[in-house]
GUMAR-507190 format. One line per 2 residues: number of its first residue (from 1); their letters; for each residue x, y, z of C-alpha. Coordinates in Angstrom, 1 decimal. Layout:
BEGIN
NUM) A) X/Y/Z ~ ... .
***
This chain:
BEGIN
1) XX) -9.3/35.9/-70.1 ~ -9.1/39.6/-69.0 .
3) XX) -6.6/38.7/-65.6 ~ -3.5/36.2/-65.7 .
5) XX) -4.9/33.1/-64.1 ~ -1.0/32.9/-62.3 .
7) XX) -0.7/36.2/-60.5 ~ -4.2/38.7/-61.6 .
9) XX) -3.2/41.0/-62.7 ~ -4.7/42.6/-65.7 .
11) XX) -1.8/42.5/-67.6 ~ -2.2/40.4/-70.6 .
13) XX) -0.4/41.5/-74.1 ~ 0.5/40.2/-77.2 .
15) XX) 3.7/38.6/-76.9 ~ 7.1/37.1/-79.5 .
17) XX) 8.3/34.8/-76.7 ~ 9.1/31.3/-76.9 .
19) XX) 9.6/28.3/-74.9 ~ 12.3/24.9/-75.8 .
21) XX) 11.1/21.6/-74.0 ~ 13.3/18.6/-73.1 .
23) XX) 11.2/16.8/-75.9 ~ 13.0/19.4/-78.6 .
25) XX) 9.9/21.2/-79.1 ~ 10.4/25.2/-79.7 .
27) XX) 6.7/26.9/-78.9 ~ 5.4/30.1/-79.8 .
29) XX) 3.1/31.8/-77.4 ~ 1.3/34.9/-78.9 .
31) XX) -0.2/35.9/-75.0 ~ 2.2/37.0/-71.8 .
33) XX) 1.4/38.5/-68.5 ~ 3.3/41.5/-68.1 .
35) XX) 3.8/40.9/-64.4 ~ 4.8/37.2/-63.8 .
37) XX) 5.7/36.1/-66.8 ~ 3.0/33.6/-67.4 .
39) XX) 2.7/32.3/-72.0 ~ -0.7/32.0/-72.8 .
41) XX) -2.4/30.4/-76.0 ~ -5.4/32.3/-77.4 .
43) XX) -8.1/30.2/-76.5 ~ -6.5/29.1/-72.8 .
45) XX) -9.2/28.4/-70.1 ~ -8.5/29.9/-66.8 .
47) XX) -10.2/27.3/-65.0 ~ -8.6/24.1/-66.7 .
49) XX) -5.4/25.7/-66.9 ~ -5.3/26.7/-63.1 .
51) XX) -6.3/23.1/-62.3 ~ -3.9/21.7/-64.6 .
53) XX) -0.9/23.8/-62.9 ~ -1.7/23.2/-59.5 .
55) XX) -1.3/19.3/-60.5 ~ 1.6/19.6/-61.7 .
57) XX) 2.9/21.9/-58.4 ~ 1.8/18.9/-56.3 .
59) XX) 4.6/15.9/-56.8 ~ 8.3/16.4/-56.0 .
61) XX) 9.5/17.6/-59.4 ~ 7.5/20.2/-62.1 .
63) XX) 8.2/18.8/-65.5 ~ 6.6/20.8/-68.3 .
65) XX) 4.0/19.9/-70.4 ~ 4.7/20.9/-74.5 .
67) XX) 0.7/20.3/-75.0 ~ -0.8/22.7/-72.2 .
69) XX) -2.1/25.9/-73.3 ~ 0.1/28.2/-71.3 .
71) XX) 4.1/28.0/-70.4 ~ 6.5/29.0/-67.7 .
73) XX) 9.9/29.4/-67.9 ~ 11.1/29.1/-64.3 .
75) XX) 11.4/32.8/-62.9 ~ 7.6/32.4/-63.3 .
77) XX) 7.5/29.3/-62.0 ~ 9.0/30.0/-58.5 .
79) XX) 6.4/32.7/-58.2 ~ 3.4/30.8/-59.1 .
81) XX) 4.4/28.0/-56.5 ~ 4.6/30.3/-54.2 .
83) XX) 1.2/30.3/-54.9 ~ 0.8/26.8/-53.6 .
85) XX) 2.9/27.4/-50.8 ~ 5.4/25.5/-52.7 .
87) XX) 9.3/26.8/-53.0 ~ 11.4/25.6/-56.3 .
89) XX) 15.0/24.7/-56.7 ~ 16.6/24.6/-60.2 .
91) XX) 17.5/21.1/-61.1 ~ 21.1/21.9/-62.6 .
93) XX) 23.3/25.3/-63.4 ~ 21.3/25.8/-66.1 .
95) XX) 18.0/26.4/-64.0 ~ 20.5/28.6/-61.8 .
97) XX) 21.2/30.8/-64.8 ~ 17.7/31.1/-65.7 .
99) XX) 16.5/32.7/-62.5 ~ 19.5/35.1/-62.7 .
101) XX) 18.2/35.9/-66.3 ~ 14.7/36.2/-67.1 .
103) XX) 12.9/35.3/-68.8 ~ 14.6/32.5/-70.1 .
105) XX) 13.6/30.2/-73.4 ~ 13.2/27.0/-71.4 .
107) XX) 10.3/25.7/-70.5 ~ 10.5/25.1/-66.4 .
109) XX) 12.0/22.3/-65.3 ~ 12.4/22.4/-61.0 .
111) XX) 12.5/20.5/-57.9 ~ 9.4/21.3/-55.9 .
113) XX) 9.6/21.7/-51.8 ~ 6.8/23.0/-49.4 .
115) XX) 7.7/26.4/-47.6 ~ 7.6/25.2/-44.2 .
117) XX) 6.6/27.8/-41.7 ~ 9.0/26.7/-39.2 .
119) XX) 12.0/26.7/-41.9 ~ 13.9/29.9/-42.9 .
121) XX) 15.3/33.4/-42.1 ~ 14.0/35.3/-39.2 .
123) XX) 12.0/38.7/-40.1 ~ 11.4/42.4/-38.8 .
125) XX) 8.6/44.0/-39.1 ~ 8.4/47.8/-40.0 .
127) XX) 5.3/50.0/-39.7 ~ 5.5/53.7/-40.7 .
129) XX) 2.8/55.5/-38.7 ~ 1.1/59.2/-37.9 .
131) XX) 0.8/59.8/-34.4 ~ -2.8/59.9/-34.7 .
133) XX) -2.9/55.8/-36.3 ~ -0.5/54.9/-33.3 .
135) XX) -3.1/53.6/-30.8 ~ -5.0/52.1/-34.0 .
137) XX) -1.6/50.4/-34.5 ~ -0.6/49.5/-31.3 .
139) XX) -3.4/47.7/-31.0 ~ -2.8/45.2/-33.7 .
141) XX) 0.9/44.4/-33.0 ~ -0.3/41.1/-31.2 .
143) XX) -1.0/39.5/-34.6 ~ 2.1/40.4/-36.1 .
145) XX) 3.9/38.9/-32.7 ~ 2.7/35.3/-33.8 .
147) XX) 5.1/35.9/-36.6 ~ 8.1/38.3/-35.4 .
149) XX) 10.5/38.8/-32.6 ~ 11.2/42.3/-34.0 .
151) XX) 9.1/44.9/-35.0 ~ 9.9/49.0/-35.1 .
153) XX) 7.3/51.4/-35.2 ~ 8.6/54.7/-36.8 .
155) XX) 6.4/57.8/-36.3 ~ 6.1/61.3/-38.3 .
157) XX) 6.9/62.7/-35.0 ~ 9.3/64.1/-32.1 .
159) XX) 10.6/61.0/-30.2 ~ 7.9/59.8/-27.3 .
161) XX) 7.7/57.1/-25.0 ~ 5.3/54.4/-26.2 .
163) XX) 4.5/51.6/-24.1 ~ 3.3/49.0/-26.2 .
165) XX) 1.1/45.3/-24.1 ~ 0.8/42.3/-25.9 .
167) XX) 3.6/41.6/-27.3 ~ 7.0/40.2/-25.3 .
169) XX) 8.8/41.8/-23.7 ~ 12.0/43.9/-26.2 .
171) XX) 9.8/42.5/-28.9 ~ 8.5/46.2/-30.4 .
173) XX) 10.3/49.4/-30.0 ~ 8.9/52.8/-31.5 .
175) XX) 10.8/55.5/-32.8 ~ 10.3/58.8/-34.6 .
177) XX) 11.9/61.2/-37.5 ~ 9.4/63.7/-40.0 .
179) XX) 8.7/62.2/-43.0 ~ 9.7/65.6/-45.0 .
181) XX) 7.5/64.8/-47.7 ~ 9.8/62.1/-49.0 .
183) XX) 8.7/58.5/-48.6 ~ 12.0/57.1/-50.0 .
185) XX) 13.9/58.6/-47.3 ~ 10.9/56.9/-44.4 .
187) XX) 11.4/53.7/-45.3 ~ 15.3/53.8/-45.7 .
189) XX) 15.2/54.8/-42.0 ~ 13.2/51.8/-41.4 .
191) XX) 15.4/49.8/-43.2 ~ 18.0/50.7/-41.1 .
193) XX) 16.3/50.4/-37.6 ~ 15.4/46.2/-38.8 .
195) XX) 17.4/43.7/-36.0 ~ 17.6/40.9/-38.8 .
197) XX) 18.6/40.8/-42.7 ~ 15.2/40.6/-44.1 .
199) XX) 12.1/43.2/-43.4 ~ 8.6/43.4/-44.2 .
201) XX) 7.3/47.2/-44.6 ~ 3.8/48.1/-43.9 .
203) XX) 1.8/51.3/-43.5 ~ -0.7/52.3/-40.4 .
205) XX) -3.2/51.2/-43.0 ~ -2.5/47.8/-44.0 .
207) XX) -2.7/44.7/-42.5 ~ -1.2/40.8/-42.9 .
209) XX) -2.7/37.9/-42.0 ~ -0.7/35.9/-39.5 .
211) XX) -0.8/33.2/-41.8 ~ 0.9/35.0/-44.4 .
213) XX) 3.3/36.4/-41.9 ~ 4.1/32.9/-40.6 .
215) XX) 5.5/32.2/-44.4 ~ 8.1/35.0/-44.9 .
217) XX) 10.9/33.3/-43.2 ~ 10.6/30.8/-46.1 .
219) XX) 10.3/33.1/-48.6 ~ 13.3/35.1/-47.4 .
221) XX) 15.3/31.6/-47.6 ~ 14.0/31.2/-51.4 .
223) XX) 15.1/34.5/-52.1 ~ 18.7/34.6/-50.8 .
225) XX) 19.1/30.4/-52.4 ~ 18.6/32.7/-55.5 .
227) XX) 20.1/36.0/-54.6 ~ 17.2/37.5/-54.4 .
229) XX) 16.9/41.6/-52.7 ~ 13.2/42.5/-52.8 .
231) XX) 9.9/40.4/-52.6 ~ 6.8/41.5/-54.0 .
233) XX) 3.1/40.7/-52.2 ~ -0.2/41.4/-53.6 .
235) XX) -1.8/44.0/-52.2 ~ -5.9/44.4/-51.8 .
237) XX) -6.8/47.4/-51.6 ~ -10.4/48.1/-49.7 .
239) XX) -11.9/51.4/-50.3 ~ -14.9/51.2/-48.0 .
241) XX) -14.8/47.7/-47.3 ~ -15.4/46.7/-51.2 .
243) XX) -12.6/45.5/-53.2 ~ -10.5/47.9/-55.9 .
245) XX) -10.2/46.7/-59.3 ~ -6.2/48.1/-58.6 .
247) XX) -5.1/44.1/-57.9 ~ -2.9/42.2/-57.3 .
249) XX) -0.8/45.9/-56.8 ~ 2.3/44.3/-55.9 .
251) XX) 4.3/46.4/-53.5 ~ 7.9/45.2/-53.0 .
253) XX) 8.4/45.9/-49.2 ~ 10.2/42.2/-47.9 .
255) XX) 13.9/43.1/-48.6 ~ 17.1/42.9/-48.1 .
257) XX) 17.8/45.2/-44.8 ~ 20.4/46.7/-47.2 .
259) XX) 17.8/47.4/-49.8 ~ 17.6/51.8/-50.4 .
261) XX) 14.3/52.9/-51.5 ~ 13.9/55.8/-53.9 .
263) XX) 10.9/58.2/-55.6 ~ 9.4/60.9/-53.1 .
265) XX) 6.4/59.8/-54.1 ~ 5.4/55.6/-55.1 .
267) XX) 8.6/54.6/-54.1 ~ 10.0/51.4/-55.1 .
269) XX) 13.5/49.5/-54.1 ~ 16.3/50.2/-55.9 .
271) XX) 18.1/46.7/-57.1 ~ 21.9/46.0/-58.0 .
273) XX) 21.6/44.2/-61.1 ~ 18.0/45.4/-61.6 .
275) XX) 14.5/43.2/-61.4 ~ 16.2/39.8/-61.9 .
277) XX) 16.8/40.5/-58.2 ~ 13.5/40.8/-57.5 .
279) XX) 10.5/37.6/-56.7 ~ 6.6/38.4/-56.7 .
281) XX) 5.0/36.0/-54.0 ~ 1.4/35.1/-54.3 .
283) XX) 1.3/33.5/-50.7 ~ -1.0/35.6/-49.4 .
285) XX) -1.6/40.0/-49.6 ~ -1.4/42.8/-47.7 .
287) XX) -4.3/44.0/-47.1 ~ -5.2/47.6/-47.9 .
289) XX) -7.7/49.5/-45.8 ~ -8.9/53.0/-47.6 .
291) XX) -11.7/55.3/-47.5 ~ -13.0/57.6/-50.6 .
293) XX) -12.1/60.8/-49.2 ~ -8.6/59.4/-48.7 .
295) XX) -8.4/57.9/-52.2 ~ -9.6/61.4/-53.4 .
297) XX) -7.0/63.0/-52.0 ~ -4.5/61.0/-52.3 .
299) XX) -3.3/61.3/-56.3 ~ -3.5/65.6/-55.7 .
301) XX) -1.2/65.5/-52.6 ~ 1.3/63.1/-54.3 .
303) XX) 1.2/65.4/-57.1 ~ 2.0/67.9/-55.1 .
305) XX) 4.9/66.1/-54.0 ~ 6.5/65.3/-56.8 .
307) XX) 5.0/66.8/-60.2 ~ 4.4/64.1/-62.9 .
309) XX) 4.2/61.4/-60.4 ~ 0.7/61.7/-58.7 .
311) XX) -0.7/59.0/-61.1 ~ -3.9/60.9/-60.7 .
313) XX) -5.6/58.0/-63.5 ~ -4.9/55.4/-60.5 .
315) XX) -8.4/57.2/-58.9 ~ -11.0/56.0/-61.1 .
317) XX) -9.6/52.5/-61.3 ~ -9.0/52.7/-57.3 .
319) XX) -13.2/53.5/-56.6 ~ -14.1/51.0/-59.2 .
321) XX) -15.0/47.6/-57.9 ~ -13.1/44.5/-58.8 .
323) XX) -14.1/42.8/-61.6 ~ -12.2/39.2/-63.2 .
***
């Protein structure tokens, strides 16, 4: 098994944790996904296993099973639900604690609910544009409008009138400061342009399905039940149409309207009282839209940016093709 069948990202290790069951049993697991969390026995099949979990994620309540070959304590299990477009409360205080320390040495033990598109906390929408995507992006808007009453268009530009059509009426408003070669500072301007608690942050280039978009209100309620700032989403990134082995890329940009990015370059939320704060959702993924010459690019002007940060080894794996 190269990718975690949980989450997929290629991010399987050798690992000293362990799980307690209710039946007393203490487990060793020598595998763990370095993204979600996910205990893994050597010979675990990815197949069986995701069959066996999704079973389990189907009733009212997710007890765990001492004989399967893989474990969860619950942090991991509110994130693979997700995956099932299922939402987890902890069954006592002891479930609470877990989620606010990860990864804990229970096994996941939860009450399961379906995240109900009509059920949560209202969301903006932020889009940080060039002037030259605008019409590109304007154009699009009516998808996210299924979803939102809010969303802000902020452009690396001097202010301009923007009319933007279907959409209602007050529903979109565009506005506009330079970038300054600091990304951070972009998307904390954003941040602070967002009508309600919660937004989602996307570039001119990437894209979610309305479907996806239609389940952030519940995942914003998940989040704040467990005091939750930032949410992470897969992200696919297309370069040409074909699918980047970089997956599942989670970028955390569904947070807290309070929520201060930093890094001038890859910039990521900063979190009072650190990831514990933090959720990866596997509802659905942003969806990436790239060309080679961009990808080329990309790694020698961030580099440029900020020195040591470019990730210039991110361009191979980028142009290479997905593979399981």
């Amino acid at each position: 098994m190269r990718r975690c069948f949980v989450c997929a990202a290629d991010m399987l290790g050798p690992s000293a944790r362990r799980l307690l069951y209710p039946n007393g049993r203490d487990r060793a697991f020598p595998i763990a996904c370095g993204s979600c969390g996910l205990l893994l026995e050597v010979e675990a099949d990815p197949t069986r296993c995701r069959a066996h979990l999704a079973e389990r994620l189907a009733g009212p309540v997710f007890n765990p099973d001492p004989e399967a070959p893989y474990g969860l304590d619950l942090y991991t299990l509110r994130s693979a639900a997700t995956g099932h477009a299922r939402g987890v409360r902890p069954v006592d205080e002891a479930g609470r604690r877990a989620l606010r320390q990860p990864h804990d040495r229970c096994a996941a033990r939860g009450n399961l609910y379906a995240l109900d598109p009509a059920v949560g906390l209202p969301i903006s929408l932020g889009l940080l544009c060039r002037p030259e995507a605008l019409t590109a992006v304007l154009a699009a808007l009516p998808i996210h409008a299924a979803w939102t009453d809010d969303i802000v268009v902020l452009l690396d530009a001097p202010a301009r009138p923007v009319q933007a059509t279907g959409c209602p009426r007050g529903s979109v408003r565009v506005g506009a400061r330079p970038l300054g070669q600091d990304f951070a500072a972009q998307r904390n301007a954003l941040q602070d342009l967002a009508r309600h608690p919660w937004m989602l942050q996307l570039d001119a280039d990437e894209t979610l399905a309305a479907e996806a978009g239609r389940r952030l209100p519940a995942l914003a309620a998940l989040a704040e039940a467990g005091d939750v700032l930032s949410i992470g989403l897969a992200r696919r990134n297309r370069v040409d149409g074909i699918l980047s082995d970089v997956y599942p890329d989670v970028q955390y940009r569904l947070n807290r309207r309070s929520v201060r990015y930093a890094g001038r370059v890859h910039e990521r939320p900063v979190l009072d009282g650190g990831w514990p704060r933090s959720l990866i959702a596997l509802h659905g993924a942003i969806e990436h839209h790239l060309d080679r010459a961009h990808v080329l690019a990309r790694s020698r002007r961030y580099e440029r940016l900020a020195p040591g940060h470019g990730r210039p080894e991110e361009e191979a794996a980028l142009l290479r093709p997905y593979q399981d």
